[in-house]
VOMIVO-355840 format. One record per residue (C-alpha): residue number from 1; y, x, z. Coordinates in steps of 0.1 Angstrom, whole numbers, plus 2048, in hexadecimal, padded with zeros to 3 digits. Last residue first. Example, Ala and Ser with C-alpha at 12.3 -4.5 7.8 and 13.67 -1.06 7.14 Angstrom:
residues 2
+--------+-----+-----+-----+
: drenvo :  py :  px :  pz :
+--------+-----+-----+-----+
:      2 : 7F5 : 889 : 847 :
:      1 : 7D3 : 87B : 84E :
+--------+-----+-----+-----+
END
This chain:
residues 325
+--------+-----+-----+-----+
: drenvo :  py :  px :  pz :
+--------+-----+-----+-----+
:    325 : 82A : 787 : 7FD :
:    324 : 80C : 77C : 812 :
:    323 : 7F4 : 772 : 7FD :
:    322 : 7E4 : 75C : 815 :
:    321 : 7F7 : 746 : 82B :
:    320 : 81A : 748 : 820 :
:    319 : 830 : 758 : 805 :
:    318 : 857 : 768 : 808 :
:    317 : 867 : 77E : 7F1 :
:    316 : 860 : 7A3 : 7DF :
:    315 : 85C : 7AA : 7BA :
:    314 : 840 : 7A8 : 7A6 :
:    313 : 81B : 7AE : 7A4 :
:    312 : 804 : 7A4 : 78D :
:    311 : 802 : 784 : 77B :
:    310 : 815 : 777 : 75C :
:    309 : 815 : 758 : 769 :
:    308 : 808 : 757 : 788 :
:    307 : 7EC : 756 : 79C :
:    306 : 7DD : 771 : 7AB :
:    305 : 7FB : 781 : 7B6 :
:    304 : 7FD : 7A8 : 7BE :
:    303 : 81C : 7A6 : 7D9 :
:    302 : 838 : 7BD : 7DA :
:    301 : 855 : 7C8 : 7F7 :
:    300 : 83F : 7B1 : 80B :
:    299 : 847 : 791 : 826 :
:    298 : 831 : 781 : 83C :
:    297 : 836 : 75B : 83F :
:    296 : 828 : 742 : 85A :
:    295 : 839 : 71C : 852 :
:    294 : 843 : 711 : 86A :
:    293 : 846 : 724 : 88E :
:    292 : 843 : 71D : 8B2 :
:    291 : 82B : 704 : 8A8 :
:    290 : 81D : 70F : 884 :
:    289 : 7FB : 71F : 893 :
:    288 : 7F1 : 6FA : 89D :
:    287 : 7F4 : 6EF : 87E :
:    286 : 7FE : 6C4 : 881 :
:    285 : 7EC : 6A9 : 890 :
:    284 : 7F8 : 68C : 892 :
:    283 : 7E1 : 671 : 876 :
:    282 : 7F7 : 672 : 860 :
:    281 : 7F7 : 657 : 845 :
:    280 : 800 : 635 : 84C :
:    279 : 81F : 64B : 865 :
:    278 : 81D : 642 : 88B :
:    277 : 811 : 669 : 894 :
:    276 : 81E : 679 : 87C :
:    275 : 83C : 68B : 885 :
:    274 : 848 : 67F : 8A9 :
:    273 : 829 : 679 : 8B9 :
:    272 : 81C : 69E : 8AB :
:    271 : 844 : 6AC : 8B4 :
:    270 : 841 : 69B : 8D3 :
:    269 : 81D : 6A8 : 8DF :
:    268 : 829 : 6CD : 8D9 :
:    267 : 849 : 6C3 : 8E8 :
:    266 : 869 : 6C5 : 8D9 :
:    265 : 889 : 6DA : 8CF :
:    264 : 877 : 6EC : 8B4 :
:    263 : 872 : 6CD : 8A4 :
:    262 : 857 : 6DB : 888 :
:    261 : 858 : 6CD : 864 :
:    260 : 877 : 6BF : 86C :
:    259 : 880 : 69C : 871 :
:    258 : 8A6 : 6A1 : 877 :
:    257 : 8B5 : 6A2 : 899 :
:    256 : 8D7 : 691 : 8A0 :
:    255 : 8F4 : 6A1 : 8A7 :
:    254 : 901 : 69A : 8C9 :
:    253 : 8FD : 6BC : 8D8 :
:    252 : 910 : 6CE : 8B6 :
:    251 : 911 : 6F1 : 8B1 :
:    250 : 8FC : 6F6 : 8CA :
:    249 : 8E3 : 6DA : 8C1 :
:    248 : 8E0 : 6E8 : 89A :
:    247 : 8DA : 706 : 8A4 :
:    246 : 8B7 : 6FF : 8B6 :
:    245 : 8AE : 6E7 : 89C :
:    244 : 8B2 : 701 : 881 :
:    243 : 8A6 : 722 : 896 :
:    242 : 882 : 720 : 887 :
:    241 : 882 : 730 : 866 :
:    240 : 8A2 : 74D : 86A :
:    239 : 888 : 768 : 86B :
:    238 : 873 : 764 : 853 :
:    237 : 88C : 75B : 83C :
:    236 : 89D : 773 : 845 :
:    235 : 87D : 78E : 83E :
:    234 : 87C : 77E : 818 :
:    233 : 8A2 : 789 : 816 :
:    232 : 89E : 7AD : 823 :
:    231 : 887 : 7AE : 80C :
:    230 : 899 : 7A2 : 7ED :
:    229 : 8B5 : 7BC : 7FE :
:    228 : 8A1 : 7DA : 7FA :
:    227 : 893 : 7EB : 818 :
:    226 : 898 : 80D : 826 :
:    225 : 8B7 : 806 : 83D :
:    224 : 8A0 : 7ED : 852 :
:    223 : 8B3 : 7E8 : 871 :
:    222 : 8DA : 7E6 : 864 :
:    221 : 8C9 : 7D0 : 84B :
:    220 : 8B8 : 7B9 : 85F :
:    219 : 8D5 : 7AB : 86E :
:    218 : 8EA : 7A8 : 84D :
:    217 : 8CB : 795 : 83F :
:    216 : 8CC : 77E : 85B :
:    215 : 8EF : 774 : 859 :
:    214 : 8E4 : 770 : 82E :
:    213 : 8C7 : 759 : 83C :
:    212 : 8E0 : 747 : 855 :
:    211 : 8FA : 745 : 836 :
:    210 : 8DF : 735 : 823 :
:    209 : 8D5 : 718 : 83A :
:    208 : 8FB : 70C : 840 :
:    207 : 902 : 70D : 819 :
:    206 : 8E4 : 6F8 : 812 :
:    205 : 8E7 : 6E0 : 82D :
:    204 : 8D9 : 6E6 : 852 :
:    203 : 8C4 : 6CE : 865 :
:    202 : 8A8 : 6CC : 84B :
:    201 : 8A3 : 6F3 : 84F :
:    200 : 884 : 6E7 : 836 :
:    199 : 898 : 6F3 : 81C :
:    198 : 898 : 717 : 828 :
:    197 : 874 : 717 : 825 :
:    196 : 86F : 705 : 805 :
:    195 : 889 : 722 : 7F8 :
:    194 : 877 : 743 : 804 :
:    193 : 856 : 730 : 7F2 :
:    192 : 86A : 729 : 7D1 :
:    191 : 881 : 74B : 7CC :
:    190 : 86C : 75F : 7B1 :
:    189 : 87F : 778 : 7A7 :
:    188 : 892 : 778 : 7C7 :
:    187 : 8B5 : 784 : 7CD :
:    186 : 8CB : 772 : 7B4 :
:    185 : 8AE : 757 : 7B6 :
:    184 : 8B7 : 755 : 7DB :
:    183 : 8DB : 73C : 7D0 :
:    182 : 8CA : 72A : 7B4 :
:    181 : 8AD : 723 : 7CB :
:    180 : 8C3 : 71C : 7E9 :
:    179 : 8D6 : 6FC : 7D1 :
:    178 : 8B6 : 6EE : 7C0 :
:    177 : 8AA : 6EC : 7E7 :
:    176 : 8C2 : 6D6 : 7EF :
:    175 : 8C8 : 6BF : 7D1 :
:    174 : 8A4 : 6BA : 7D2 :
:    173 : 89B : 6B7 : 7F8 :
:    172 : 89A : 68E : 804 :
:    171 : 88C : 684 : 7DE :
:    170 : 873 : 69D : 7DE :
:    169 : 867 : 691 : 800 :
:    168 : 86B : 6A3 : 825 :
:    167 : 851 : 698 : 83E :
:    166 : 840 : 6BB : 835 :
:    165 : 81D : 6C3 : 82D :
:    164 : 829 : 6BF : 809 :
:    163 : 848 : 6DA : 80C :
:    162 : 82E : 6F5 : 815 :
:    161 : 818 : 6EC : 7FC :
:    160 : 835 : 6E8 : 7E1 :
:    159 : 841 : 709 : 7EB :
:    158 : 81E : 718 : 7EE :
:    157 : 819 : 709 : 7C6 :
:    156 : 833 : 713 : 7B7 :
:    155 : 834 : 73B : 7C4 :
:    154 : 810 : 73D : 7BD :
:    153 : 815 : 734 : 799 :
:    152 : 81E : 717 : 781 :
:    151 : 83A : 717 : 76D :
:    150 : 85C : 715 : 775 :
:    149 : 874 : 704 : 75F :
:    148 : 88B : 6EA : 77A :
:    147 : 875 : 6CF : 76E :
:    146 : 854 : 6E1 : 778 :
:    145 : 860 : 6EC : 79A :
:    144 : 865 : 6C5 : 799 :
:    143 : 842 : 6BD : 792 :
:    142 : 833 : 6D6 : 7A7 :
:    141 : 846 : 6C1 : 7C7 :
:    140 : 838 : 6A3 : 7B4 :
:    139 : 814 : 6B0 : 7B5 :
:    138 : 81A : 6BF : 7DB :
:    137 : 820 : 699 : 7E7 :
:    136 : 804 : 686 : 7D4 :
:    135 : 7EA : 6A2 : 7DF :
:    134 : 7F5 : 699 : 807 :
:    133 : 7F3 : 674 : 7FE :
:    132 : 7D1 : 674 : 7F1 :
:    131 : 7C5 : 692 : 80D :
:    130 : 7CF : 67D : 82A :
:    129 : 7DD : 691 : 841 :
:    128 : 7CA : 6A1 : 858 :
:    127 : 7DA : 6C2 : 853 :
:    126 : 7CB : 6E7 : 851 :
:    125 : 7C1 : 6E0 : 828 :
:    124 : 7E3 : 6E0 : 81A :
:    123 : 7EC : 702 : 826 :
:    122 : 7CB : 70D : 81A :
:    121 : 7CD : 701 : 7FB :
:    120 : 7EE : 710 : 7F6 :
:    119 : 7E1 : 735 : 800 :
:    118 : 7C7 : 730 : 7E7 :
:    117 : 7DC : 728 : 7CA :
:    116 : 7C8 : 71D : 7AB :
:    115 : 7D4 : 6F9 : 7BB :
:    114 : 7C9 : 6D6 : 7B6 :
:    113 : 7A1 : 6DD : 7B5 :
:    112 : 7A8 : 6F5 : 7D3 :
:    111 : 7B5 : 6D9 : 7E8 :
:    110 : 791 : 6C8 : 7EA :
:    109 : 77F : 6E8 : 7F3 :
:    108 : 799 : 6F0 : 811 :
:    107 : 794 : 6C9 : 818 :
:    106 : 76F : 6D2 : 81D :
:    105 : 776 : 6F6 : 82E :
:    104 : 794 : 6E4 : 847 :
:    103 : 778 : 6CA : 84D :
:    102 : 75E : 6E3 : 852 :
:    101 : 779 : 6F9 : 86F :
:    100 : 786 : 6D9 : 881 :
:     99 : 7AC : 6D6 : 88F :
:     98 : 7B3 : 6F1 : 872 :
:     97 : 7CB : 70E : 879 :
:     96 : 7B7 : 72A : 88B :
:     95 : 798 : 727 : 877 :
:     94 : 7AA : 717 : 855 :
:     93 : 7C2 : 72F : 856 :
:     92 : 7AB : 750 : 864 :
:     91 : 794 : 74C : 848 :
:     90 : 7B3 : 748 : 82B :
:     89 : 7C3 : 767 : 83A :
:     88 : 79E : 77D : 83A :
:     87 : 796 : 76F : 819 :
:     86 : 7B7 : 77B : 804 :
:     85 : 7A9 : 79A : 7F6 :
:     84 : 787 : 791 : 7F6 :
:     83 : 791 : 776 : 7DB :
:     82 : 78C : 751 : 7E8 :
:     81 : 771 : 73F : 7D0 :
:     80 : 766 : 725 : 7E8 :
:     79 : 746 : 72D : 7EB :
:     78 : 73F : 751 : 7EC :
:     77 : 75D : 759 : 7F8 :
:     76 : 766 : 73E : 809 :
:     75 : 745 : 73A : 81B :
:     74 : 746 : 75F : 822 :
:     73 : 768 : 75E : 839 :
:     72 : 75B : 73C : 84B :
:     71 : 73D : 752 : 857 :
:     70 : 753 : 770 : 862 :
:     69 : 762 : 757 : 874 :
:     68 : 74C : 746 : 886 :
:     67 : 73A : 768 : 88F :
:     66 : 760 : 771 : 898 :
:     65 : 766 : 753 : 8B1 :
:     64 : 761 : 75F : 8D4 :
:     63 : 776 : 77E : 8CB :
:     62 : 794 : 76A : 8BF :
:     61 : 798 : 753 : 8E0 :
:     60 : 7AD : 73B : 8D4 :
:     59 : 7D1 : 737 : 8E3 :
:     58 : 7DE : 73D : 8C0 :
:     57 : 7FB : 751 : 8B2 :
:     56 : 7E8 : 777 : 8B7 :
:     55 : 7CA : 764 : 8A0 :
:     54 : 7E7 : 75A : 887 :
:     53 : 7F6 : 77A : 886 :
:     52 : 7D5 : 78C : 883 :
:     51 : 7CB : 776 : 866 :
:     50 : 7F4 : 781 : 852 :
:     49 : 7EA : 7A3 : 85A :
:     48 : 7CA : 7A3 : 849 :
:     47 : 7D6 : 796 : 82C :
:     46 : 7F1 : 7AA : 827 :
:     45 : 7D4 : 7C7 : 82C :
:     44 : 7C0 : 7BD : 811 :
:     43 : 7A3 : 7B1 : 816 :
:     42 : 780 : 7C3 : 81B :
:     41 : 772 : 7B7 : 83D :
:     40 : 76B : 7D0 : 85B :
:     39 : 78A : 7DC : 867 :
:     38 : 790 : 7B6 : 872 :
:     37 : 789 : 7BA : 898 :
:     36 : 7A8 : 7D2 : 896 :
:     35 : 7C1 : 7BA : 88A :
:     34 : 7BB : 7A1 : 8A8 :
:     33 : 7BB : 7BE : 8BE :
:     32 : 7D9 : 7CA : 8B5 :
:     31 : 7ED : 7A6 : 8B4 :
:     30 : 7DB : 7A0 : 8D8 :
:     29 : 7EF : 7C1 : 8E3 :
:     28 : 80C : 7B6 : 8D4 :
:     27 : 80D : 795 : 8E1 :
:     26 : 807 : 7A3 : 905 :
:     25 : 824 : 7BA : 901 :
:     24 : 83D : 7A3 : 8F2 :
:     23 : 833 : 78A : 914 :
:     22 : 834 : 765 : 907 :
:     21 : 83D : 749 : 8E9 :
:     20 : 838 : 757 : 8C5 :
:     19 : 859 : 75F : 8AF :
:     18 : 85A : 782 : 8B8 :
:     17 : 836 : 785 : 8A9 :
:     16 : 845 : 776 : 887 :
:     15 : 861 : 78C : 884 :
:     14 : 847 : 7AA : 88C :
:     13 : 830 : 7A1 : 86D :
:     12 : 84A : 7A0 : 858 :
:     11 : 859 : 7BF : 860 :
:     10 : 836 : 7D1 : 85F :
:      9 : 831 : 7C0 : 83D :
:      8 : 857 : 7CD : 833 :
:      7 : 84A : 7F0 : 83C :
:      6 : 826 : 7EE : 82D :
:      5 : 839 : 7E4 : 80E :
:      4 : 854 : 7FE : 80B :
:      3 : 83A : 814 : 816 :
:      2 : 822 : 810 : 7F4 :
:      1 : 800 : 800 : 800 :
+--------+-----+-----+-----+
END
């Protein structure tokens, strides 16, 4: 792995452990261990950091689980078509973020026949809702990537994944997120997942949401002299994901709370009674390893794509369970 990349992984990667509830020390230390007891399987290392980040985010006991999931890793290799290189990721998402392990596998299998993507398929897969409604959803989210000219590759499809497990509709987020991914395409070649993200900052409008990414970008950068700006970008968004609700009430304590994809400001039991829980379709549960924070993103100076146009690798920006860009 070029340093650049290790670099901007190991940023990534250390936003996202700041982010979890409890002692830095013991969170590191569980982080270590989580990423040690994977030495033995062959993907890549993104990959492997983004499963050790979700094992260090749970309260589940890792080392009473890794027959089960070495298990679960070969079934989607062997059965579910999952490259080696992204197996290790996709094993620890549906282990650590599924209420039920076969379910997650079955509606993993479902998902796949909608999406070449195996990161989106998984990201669709950890929720209970109901498969018909939750394909309808990312469809017309690929629909109008479509209509603004982008074809279909990862980037498409984990931003309509991540936008479909969402309360948030086309119709509620299209002027919005048209707006951030004209203003991070300067930045990103290939904006869409870094976008979905900082849309979902329901609480703030367009201009509010990107002036906290470029606040966080000026942050970074007086950390992180040896990284490009499209990284320090994809690390923002990282970083900034999360904080909307919590703003949003100091600025103004009156102002009232929209239906985010995680109310930061809430209960683990509120924000399940609160989201799904009286909807025709949800049935209230919602990824446990997205509490403290939604949606999990490591973040790469490059990122060898498995599907995309053109394929290969390209330039640095944000990506979620999986792939890891």
């Amino acid at each position: 792995m070029p340093q650049s990349q290790n670099d901007s992984g190991l940023w990534g990667v250390g936003i996202g452990l700041a982010k979890i509830q409890g002692d830095p020390h013991q969170i590191l230390e569980r982080f270590v261990s989580a990423y040690n007891s994977l030495h033995e399987y062959d993907s890549a290392i993104a990959s492997k950091l983004m499963a050790a980040e979700i094992m260090t985010a749970t309260s589940i006991d890792f080392t009473n689980l890794s027959e089960t999931f070495k298990g679960l890793e070969k079934r989607l290799r062997t059965e579910a078509s999952v490259p080696k290189e992204q197996s290790v990721g996709i094993a620890a998402t549906l282990l650590y973020g599924g209420p039920d392990n076969d379910s997650s596998f079955s509606r993993f299998l479902d998902f796949s026949g909608i999406t070449e993507s195996k990161e989106a398929a998984a990201i669709l897969s950890i929720t209970n809702i109901a498969t018909d409604w939750l394909t309808s959803k990312f469809q017309s989210y690929i629909a109008m990537f479509s209509d603004w000219g982008y074809s279909r590759s990862d980037d498409t499809d984990l931003a309509a994944a991540y936008m479909a497990i969402s309360p948030l509709t086309v119709n509620d987020i299209q002027s919005k997120m048209n707006t951030i991914v004209d203003a991070l395409k300067s930045d990103l070649q290939y904006p869409l997942v870094a976008a979905a993200i900082v849309t979902s900052m329901s609480t703030l409008d367009a201009a509010e949401a990107l002036d906290l990414v470029e606040k966080g970008v000026t942050i970074l950068g007086s950390f992180a002299k040896n990284l490009g700006r499209s990284v320090l970008v994809s690390l923002s968004v990282r970083m900034v994901h999360g904080v909307n609700n919590q703003l949003a009430q100091q600025l103004d304590p009156n102002a009232t709370m929209a239906k985010t994809p995680v109310q930061f400001t809430q209960t683990r039991q509120q924000i399940g009674q609160s989201m799904y829980g009286g909807g025709p379709y949800f049935g209230g549960f919602f990824p446990g390893i997205w509490w403290w924070y939604f949606p999990l993103i490591v973040s790469h100076s490059t990122f060898h794509n498995n599907f995309i146009t053109g394929g290969g690798v390209h330039a640095g920006h944000d990506h979620g369970v999986g792939g890891f860009a």
